[in-house]
LOVEX-55287 format. One line per field, with one value per atom (N, C-alpha, C): residue in one letter; atom name; x, y, z. Coordinates in steps of 0.2 Angstrom, whole numbers, always signed. Example, Ala and Ser with C-alpha at 12.3 -4.5 7.8 and 13.67 -1.06 7.14 Angstrom:
% LOVEX-55287
aa = A;A;A;S;S;S
at = N;CA;C;N;CA;C
u = +66;+62;+66;+64;+68;+64
v = -28;-22;-16;-11;-5;+0
w = +39;+39;+39;+35;+36;+39
//
This chain:
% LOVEX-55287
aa = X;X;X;X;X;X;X;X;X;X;X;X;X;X;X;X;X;X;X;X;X;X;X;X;X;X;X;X;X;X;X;X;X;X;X;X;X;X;X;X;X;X;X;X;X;X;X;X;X;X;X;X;X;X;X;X;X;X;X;X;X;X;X;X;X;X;X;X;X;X;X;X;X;X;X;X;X;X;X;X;X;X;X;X;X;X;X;X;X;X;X;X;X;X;X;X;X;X;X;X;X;X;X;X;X;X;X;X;X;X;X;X;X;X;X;X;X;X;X;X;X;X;X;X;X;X;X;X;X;X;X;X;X;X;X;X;X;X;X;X;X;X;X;X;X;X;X;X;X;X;X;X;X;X;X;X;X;X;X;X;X;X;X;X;X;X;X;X;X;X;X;X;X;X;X;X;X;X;X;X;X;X;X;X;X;X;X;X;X;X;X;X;X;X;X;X;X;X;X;X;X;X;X;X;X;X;X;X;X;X;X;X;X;X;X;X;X;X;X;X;X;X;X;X;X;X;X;X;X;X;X;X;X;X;X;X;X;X;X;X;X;X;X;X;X;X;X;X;X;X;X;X;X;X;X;X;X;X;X;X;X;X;X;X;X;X;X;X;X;X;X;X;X;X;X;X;X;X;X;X;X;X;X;X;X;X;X;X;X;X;X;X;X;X;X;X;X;X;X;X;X;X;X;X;X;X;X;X;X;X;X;X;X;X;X;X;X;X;X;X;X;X;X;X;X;X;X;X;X;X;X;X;X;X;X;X;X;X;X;X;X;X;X;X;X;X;X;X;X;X;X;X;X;X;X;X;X;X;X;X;X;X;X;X;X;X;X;X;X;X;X;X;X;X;X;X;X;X;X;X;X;X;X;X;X;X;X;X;X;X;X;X;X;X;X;X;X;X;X;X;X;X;X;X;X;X;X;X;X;X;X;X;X;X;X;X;X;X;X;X;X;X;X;X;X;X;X;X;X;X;X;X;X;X;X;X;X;X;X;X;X;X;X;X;X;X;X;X;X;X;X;X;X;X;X;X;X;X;X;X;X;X;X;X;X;X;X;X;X;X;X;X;X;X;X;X;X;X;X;X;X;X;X;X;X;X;X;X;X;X;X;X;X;X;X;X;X;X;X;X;X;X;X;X;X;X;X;X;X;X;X;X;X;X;X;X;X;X;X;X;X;X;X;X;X;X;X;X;X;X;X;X;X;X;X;X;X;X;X;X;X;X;X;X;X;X;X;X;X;X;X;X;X;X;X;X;X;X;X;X;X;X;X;X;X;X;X;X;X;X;X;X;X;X;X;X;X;X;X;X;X;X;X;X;X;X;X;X;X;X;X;X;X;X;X;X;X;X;X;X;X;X;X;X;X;X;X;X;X;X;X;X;X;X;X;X;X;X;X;X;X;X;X;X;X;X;X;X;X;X;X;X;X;X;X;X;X;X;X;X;X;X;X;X;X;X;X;X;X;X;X;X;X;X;X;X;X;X;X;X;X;X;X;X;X;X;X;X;X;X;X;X;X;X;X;X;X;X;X;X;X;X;X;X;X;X;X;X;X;X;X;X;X;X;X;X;X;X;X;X;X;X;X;X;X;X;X;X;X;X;X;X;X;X;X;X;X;X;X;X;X;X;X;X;X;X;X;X;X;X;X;X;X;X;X;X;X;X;X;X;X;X;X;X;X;X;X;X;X;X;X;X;X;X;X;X;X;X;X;X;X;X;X;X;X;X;X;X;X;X;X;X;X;X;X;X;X;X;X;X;X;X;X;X;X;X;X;X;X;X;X;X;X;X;X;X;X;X;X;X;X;X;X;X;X;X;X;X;X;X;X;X;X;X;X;X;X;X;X;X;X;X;X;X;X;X;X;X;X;X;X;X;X;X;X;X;X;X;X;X;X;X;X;X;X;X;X;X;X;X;X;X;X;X;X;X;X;X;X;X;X;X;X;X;X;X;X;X;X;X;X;X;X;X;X;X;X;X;X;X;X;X;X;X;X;X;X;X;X;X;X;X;X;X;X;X;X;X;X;X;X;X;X;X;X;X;X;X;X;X;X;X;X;X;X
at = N;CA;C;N;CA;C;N;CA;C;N;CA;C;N;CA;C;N;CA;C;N;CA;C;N;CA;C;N;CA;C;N;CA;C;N;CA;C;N;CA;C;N;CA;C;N;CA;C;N;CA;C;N;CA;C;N;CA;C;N;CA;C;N;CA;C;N;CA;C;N;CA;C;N;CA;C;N;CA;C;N;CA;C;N;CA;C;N;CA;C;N;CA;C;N;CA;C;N;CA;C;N;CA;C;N;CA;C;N;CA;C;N;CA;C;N;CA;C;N;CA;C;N;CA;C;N;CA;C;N;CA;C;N;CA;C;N;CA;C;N;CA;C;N;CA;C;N;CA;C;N;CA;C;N;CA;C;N;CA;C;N;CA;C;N;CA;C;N;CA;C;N;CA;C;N;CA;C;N;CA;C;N;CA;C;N;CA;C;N;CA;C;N;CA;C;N;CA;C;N;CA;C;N;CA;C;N;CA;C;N;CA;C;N;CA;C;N;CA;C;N;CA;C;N;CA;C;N;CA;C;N;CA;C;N;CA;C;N;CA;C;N;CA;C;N;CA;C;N;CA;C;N;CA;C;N;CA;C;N;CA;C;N;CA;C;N;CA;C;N;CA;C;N;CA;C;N;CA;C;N;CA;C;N;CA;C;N;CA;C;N;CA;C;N;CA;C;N;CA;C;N;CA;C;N;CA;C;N;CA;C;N;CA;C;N;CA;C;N;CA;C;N;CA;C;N;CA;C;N;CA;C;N;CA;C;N;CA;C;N;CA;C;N;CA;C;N;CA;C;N;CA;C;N;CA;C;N;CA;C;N;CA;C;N;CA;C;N;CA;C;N;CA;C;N;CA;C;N;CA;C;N;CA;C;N;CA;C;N;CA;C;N;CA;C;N;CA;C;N;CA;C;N;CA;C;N;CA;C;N;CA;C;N;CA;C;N;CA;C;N;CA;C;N;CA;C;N;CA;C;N;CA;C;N;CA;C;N;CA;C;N;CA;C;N;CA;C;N;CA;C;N;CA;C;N;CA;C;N;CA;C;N;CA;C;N;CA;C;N;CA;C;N;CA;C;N;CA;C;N;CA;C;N;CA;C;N;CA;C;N;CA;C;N;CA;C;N;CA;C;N;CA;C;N;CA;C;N;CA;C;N;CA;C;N;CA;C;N;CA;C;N;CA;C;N;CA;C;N;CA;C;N;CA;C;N;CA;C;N;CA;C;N;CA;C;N;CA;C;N;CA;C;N;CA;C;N;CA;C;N;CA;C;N;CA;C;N;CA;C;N;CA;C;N;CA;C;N;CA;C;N;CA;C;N;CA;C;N;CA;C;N;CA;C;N;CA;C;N;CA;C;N;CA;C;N;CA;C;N;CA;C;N;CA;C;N;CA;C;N;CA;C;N;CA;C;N;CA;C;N;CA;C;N;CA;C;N;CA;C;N;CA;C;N;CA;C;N;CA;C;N;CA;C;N;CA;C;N;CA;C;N;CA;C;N;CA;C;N;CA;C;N;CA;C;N;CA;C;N;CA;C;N;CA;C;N;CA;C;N;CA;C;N;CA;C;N;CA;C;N;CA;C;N;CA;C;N;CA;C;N;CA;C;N;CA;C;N;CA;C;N;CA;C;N;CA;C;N;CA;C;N;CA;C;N;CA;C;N;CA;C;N;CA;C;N;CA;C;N;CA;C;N;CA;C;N;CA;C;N;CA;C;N;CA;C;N;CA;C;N;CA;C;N;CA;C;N;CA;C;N;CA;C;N;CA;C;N;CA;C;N;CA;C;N;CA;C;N;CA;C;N;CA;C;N;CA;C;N;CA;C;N;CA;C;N;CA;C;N;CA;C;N;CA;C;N;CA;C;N;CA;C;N;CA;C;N;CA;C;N;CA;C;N;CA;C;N;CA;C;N;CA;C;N;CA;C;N;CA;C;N;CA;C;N;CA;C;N;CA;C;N;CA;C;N;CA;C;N;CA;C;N;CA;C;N;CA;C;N;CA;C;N;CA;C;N;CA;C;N;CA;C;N;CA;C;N;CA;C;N;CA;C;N;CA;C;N;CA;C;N;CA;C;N;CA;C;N;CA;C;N;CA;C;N;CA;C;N;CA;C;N;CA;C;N;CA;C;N;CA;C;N;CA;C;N;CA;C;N;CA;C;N;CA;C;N;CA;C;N;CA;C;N;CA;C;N;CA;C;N;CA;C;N;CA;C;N;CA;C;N;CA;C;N;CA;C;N;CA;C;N;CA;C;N;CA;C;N;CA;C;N;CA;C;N;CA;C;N;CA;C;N;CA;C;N;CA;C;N;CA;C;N;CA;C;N;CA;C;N;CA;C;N;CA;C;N;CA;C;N;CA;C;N;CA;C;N;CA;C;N;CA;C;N;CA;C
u = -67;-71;-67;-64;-61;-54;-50;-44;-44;-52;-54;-56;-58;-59;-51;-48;-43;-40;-39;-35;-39;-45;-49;-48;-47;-47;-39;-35;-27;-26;-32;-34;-35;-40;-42;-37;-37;-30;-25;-22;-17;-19;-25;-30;-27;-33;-34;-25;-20;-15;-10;-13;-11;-15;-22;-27;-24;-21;-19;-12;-8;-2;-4;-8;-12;-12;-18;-22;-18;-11;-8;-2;-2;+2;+2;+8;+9;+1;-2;-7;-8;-12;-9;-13;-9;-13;-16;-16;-22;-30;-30;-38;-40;-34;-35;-37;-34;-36;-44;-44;-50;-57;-56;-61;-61;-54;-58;-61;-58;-64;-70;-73;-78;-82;-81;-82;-82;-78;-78;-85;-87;-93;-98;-98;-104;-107;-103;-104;-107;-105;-108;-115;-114;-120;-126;-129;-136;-137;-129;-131;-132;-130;-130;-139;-141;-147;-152;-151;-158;-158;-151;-152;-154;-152;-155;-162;-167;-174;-178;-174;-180;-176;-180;-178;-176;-175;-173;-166;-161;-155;-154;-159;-158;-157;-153;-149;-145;-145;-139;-132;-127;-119;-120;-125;-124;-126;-129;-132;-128;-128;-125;-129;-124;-126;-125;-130;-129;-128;-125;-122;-120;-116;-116;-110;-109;-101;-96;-96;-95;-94;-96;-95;-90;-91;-89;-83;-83;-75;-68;-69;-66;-63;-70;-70;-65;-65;-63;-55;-53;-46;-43;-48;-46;-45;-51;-49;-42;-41;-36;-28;-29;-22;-25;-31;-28;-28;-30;-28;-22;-17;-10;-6;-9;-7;-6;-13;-16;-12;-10;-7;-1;+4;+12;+9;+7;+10;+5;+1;+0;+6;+10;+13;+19;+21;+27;+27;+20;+19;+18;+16;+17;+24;+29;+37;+39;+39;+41;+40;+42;+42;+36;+31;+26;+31;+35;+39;+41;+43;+50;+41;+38;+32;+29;+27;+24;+29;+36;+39;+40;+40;+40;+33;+28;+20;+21;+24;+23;+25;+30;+34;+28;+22;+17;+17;+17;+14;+18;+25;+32;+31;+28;+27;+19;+15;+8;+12;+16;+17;+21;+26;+30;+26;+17;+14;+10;+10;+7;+9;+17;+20;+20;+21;+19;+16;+10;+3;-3;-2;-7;-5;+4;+7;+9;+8;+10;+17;+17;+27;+29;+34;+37;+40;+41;+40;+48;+50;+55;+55;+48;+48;+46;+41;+42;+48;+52;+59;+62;+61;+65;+61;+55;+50;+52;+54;+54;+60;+66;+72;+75;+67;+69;+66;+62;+58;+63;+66;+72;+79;+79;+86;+82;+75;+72;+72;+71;+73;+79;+83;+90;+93;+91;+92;+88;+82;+78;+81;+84;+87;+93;+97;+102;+98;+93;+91;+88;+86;+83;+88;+95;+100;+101;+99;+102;+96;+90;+87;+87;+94;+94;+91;+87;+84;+90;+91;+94;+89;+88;+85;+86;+92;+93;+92;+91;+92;+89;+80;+76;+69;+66;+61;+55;+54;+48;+48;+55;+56;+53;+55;+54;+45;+42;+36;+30;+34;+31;+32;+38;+40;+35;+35;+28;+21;+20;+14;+12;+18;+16;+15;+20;+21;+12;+10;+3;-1;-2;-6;-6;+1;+0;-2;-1;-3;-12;-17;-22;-25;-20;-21;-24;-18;-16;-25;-25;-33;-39;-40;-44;-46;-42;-42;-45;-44;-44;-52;-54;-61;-65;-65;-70;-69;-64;-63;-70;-73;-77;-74;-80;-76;-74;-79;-74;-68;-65;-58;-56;-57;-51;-53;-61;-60;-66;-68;-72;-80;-78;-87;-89;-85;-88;-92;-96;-102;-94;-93;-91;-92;-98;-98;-101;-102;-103;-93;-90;-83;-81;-82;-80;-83;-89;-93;-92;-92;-91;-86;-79;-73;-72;-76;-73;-77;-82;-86;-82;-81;-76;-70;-65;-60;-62;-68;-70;-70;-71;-72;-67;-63;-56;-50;-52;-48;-52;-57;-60;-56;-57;-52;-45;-39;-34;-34;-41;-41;-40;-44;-46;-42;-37;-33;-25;-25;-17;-17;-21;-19;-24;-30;-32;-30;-27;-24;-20;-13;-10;-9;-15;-16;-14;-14;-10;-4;-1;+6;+11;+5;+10;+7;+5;+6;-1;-5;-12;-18;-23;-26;-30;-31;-35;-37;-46;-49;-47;-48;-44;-49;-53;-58;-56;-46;-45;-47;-49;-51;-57;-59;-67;-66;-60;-59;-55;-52;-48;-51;-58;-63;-65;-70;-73;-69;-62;-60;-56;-55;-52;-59;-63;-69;-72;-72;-71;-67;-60;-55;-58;-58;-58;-66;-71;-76;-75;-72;-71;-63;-61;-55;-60;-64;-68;-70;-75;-79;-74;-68;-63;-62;-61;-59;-65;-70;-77;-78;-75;-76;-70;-77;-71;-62;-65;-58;-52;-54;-49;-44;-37;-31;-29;-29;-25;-17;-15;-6;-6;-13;-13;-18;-23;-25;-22;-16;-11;-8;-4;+0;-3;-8;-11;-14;-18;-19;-13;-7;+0;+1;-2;+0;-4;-5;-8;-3;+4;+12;+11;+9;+10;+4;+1;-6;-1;+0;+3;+11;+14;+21;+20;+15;+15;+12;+8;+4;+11;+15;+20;+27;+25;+34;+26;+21;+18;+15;+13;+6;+13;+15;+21;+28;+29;+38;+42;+40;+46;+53;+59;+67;+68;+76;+77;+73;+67;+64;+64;+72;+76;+80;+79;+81;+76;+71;+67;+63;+62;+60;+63;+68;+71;+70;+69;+67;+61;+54;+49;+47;+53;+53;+53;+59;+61;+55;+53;+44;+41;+40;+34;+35;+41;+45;+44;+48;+45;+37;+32;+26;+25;+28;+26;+28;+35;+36;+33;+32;+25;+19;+15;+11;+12;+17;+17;+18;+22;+25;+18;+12;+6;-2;+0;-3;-5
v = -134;-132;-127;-124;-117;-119;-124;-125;-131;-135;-137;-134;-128;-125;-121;-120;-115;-120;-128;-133;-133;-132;-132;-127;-121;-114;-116;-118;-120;-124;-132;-133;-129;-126;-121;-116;-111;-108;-109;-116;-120;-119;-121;-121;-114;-113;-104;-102;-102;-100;-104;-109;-116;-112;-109;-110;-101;-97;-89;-90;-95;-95;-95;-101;-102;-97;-91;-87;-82;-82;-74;-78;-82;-86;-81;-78;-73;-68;-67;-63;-55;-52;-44;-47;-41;-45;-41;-32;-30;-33;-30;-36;-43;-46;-51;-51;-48;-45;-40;-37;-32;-40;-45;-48;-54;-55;-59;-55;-50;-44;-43;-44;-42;-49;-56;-62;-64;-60;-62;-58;-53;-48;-49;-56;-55;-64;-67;-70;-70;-63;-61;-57;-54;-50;-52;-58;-61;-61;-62;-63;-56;-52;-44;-42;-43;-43;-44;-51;-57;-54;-53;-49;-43;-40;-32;-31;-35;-37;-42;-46;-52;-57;-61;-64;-70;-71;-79;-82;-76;-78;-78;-75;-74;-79;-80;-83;-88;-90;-94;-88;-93;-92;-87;-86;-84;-74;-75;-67;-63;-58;-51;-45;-44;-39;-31;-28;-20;-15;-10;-2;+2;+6;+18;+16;+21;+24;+21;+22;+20;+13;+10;+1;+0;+5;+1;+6;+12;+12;+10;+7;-2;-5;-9;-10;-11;-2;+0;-1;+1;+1;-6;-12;-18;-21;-19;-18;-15;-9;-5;-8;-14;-16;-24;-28;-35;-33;-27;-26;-24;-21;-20;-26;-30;-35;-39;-39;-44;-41;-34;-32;-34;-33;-35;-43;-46;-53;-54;-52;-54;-53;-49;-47;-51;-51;-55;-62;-67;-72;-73;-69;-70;-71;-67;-67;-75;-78;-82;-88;-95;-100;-99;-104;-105;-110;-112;-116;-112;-106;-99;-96;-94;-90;-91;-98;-106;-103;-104;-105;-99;-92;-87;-83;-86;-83;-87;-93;-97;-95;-91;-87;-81;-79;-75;-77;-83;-84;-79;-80;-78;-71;-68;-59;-57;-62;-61;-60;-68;-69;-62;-61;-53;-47;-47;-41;-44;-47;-49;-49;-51;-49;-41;-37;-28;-26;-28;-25;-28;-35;-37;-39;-38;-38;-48;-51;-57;-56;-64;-65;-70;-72;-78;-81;-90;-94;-95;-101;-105;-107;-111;-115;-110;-105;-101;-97;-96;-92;-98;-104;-109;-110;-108;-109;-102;-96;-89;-92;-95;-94;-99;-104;-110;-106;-99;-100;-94;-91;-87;-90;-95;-99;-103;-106;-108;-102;-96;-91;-89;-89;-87;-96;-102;-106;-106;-102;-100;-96;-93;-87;-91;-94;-99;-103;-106;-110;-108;-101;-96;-95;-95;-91;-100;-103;-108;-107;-106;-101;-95;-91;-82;-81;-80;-77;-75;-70;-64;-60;-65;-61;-56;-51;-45;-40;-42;-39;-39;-44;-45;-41;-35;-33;-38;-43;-47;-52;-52;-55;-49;-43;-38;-38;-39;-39;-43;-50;-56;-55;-52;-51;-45;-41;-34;-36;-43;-45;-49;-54;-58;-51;-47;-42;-37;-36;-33;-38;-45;-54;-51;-50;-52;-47;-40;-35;-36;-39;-40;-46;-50;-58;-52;-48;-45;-42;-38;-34;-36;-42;-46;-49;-51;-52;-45;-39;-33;-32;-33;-32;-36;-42;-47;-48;-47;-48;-43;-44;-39;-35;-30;-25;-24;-28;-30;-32;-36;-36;-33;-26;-20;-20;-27;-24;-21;-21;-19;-23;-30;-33;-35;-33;-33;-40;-40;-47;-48;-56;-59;-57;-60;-59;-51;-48;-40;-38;-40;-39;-43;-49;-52;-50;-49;-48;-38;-37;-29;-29;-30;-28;-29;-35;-38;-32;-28;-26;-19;-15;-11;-12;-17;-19;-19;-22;-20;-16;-9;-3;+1;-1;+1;-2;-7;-11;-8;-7;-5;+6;+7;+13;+10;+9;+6;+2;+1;-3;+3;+7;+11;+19;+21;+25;+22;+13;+13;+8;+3;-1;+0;+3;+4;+8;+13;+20;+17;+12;+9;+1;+0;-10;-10;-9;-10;-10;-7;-6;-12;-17;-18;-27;-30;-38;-38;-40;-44;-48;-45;-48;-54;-61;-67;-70;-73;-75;-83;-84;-91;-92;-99;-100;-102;-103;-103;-96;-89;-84;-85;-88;-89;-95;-97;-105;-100;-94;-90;-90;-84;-82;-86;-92;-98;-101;-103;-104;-100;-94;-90;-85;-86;-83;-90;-96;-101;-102;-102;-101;-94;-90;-84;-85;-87;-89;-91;-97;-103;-100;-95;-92;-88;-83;-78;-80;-88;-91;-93;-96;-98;-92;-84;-82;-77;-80;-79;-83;-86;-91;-88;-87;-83;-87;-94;-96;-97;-94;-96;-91;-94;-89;-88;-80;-78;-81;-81;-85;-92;-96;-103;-104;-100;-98;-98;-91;-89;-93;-99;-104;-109;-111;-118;-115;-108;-107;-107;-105;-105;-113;-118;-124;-125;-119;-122;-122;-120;-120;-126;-133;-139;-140;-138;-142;-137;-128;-126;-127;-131;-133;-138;-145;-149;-148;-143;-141;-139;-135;-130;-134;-142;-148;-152;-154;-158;-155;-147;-146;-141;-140;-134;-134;-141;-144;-138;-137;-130;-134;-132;-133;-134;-137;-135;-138;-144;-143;-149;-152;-158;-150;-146;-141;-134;-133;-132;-133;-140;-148;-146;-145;-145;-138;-134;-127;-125;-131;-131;-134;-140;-141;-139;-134;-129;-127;-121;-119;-123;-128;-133;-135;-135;-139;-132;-126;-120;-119;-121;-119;-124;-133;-136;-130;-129;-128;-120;-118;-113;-115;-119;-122;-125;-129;-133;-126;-121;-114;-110;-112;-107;-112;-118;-121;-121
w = +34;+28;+24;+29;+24;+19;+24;+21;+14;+14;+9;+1;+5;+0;-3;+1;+1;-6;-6;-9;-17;-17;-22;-25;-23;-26;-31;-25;-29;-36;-35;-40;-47;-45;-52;-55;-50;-52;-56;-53;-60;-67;-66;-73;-76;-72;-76;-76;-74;-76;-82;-82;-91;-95;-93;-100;-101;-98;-97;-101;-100;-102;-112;-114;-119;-123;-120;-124;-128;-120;-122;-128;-130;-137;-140;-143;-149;-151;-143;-142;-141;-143;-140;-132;-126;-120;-116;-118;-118;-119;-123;-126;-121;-122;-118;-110;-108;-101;-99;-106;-107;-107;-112;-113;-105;-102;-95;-90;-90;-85;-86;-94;-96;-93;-97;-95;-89;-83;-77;-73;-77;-74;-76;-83;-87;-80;-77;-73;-68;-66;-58;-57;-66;-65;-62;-67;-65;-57;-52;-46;-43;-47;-43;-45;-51;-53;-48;-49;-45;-35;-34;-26;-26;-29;-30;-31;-34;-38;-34;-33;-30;-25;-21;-15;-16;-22;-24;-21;-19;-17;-10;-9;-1;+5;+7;+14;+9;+3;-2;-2;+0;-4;-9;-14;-20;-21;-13;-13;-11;-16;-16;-10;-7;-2;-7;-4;-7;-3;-5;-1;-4;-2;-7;-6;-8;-8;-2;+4;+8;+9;+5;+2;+0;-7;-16;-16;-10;-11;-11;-6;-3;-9;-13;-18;-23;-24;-30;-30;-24;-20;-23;-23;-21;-30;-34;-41;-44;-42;-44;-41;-36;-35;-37;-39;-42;-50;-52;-60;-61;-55;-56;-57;-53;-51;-58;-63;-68;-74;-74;-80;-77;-73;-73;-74;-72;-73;-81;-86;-90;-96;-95;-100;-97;-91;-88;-90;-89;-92;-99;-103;-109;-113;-110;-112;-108;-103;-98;-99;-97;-96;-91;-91;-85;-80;-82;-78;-72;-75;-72;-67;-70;-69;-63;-61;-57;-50;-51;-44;-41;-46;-43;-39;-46;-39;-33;-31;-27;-21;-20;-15;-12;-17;-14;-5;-4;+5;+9;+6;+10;+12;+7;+6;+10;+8;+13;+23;+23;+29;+32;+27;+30;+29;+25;+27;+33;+34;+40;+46;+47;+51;+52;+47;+48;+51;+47;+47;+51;+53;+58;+64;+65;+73;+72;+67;+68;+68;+74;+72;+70;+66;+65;+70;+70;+74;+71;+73;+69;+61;+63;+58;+51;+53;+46;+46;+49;+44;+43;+44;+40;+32;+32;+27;+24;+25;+23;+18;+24;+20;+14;+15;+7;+3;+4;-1;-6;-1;-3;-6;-3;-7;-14;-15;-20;-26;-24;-30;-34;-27;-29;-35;-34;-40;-45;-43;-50;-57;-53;-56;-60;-57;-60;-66;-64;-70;-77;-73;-79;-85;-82;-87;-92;-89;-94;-101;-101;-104;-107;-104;-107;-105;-98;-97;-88;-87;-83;-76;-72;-67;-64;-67;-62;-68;-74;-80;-84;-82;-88;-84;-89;-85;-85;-91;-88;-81;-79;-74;-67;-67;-63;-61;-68;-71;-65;-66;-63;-55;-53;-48;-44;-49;-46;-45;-50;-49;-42;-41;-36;-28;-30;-24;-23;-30;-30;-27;-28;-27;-19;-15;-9;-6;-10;-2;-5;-10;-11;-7;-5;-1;+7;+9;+15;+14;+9;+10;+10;+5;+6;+15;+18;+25;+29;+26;+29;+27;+20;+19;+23;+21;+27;+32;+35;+46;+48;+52;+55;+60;+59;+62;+69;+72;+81;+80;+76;+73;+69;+68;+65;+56;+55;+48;+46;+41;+37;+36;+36;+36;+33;+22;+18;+16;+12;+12;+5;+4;-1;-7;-8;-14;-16;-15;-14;-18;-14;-17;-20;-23;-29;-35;-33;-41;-43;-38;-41;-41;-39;-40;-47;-49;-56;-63;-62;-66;-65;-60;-60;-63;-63;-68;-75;-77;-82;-86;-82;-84;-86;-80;-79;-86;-87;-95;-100;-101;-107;-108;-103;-103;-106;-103;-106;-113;-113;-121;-128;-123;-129;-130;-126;-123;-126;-125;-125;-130;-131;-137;-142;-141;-148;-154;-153;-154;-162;-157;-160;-161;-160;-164;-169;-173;-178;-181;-177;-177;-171;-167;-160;-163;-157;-160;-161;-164;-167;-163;-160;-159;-161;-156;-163;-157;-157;-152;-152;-148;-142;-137;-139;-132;-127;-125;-121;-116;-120;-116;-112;-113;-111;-102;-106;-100;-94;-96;-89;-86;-88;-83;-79;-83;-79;-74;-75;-67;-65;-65;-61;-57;-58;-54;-50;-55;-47;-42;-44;-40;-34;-36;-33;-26;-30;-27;-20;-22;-15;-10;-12;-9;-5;-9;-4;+1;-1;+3;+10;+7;+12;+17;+15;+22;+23;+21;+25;+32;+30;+38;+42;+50;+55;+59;+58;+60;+55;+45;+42;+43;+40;+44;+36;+34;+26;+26;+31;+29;+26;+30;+27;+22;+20;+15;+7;+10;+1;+3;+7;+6;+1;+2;+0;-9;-7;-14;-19;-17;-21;-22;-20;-22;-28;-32;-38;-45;-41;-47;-48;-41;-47;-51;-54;-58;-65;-65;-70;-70;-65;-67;-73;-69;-76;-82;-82;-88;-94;-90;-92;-96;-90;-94;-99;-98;-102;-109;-109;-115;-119;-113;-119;-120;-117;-119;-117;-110;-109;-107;-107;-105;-98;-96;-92;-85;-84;-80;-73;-74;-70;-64;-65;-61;-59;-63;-59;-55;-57;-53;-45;-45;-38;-34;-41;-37;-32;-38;-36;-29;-29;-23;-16;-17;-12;-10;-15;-14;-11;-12;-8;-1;+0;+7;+10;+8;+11;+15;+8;+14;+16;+17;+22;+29;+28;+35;+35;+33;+34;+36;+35;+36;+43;+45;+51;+57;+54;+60;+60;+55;+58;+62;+63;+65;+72
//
């Protein structure tokens, strides 16, 4: 069940990073981050309402658990690294090819697997350092393809951009794991949707500070905001995606490595999006980069079975 879900989460993802590539088009992308956090909370709220008030949700998927400080600090923590994560890669992706973009989030498994090898005592087998190191020779031709682009990966900061994001994406994969494990195994216990829906309504709050601190100030002076219903298509499936991820490592036999492996398989939905909806360059050779990628977390996927 869990790894079904894992595949569907991957599914939408895609989506939501074609319909993200979209909105942030000659967009300011503050704003644009401020309105899917808002859209992402104006979601979850009715379920935080109706559990909090009445019993309509109770023992459904859909029910928000409640708790103090001692809860939502966790929480908050967990916000404050996937909004790290959502501002470096919004601005990385807005400069970027989704083509270039697609195979470097993809490589998130590799950095969950080496926090996990850290931080929860796992080891690598064979087959994932055979899986670690395609996924490491996949970048290094990434980087090659880029320049046939101008783009410089030792020397272009959107490139560093995307790369901080994916690295914020995995230590968030790694915590996620640490919220919901129960606490006879070392974690926390949180209820899902308790941390999906409040994480999102704190980020809210936290982008509307930055809206109004760092791009309002000076709107006028930087690139133009203009509404795009693709704004509206981020939130919807990235709080699906996000959903059925939660849901996925809710369940006590799912494993986070094969988890953020399977979710990263949503580069090929925005790989194609990226050669079909936006005529990107170049892509008989990242064709083969994305390869790598995928052949990587097979044998990731085969060394954690």
């Amino acid at each position: 069940m869990w790894l079904i879900l894992a595949f569907l989460s991957a599914a939408f993802l895609g989506i939501y990073d074609s319909l993200k590539k979209k909105a942030l088009k000659d967009n300011a992308v503050i704003p644009i981050l401020f309105l899917n956090t808002l859209f992402s909370s104006l979601i979850f709220l009715p379920f935080i309402v109706l559990s909090a008030s009445t019993e309509v949700l109770d023992g459904t998927i859909f029910h928000v658990a409640s708790g103090g400080w001692e809860v939502h600090k966790y929480i908050v923590l967990k916000a404050l690294i996937v909004l790290s994560s959502w501002v470096l890669g919004y601005f990385g992706m807005k400069h970027l090819p989704l083509t270039i973009v697609g195979p470097i989030n993809a490589t998130r498994p590799v950095m969950v697997l080496v926090g996990a090898l850290l931080f929860f005592g796992e080891r690598l087998n064979v087959w994932q350092w055979i899986g670690v190191s395609l996924a490491v020779l996949s970048f290094l031709l990434l980087s090659r393809s880029g320049k046939k682009e101008g783009i410089d990966f030792k020397h272009d900061h959107w490139i560093y951009m995307i790369v901080g994001a994916a690295v914020m994406g995995a230590i968030s994969g790694l915590y996620d794991k640490y919220l919901m494990a129960p606490e006879s195994e070392g974690g926390v216990g949180l209820d899902r949707m308790m941390v999906q829906s409040w994480y999102n309504i704190y980020q809210c709050f936290m982008m509307l500070v930055m809206l109004m601190l760092l791009w309002w100030p000076k709107h006028k002076e930087t690139t133009p905001f203009h509404w795009d219903w693709a704004i509206i298509g981020v939130s919807i499936f990235l709080s699906t995606a996000d959903f059925m991820y939660f849901y996925a490592l809710s369940i006590p036999a799912a494993m986070i490595s094969i988890v953020s492996m399977v979710r990263r398989g949503s580069v090929i939905v925005s790989f194609l999006c990226g050669a079909v909806l936006f005529r990107e360059k170049n892509l008989k050779s990242k064709a083969i980069d994305l390869a790598l990628v995928l052949l990587g977390m097979i044998f990731l996927y085969i060394g954690s079975r």
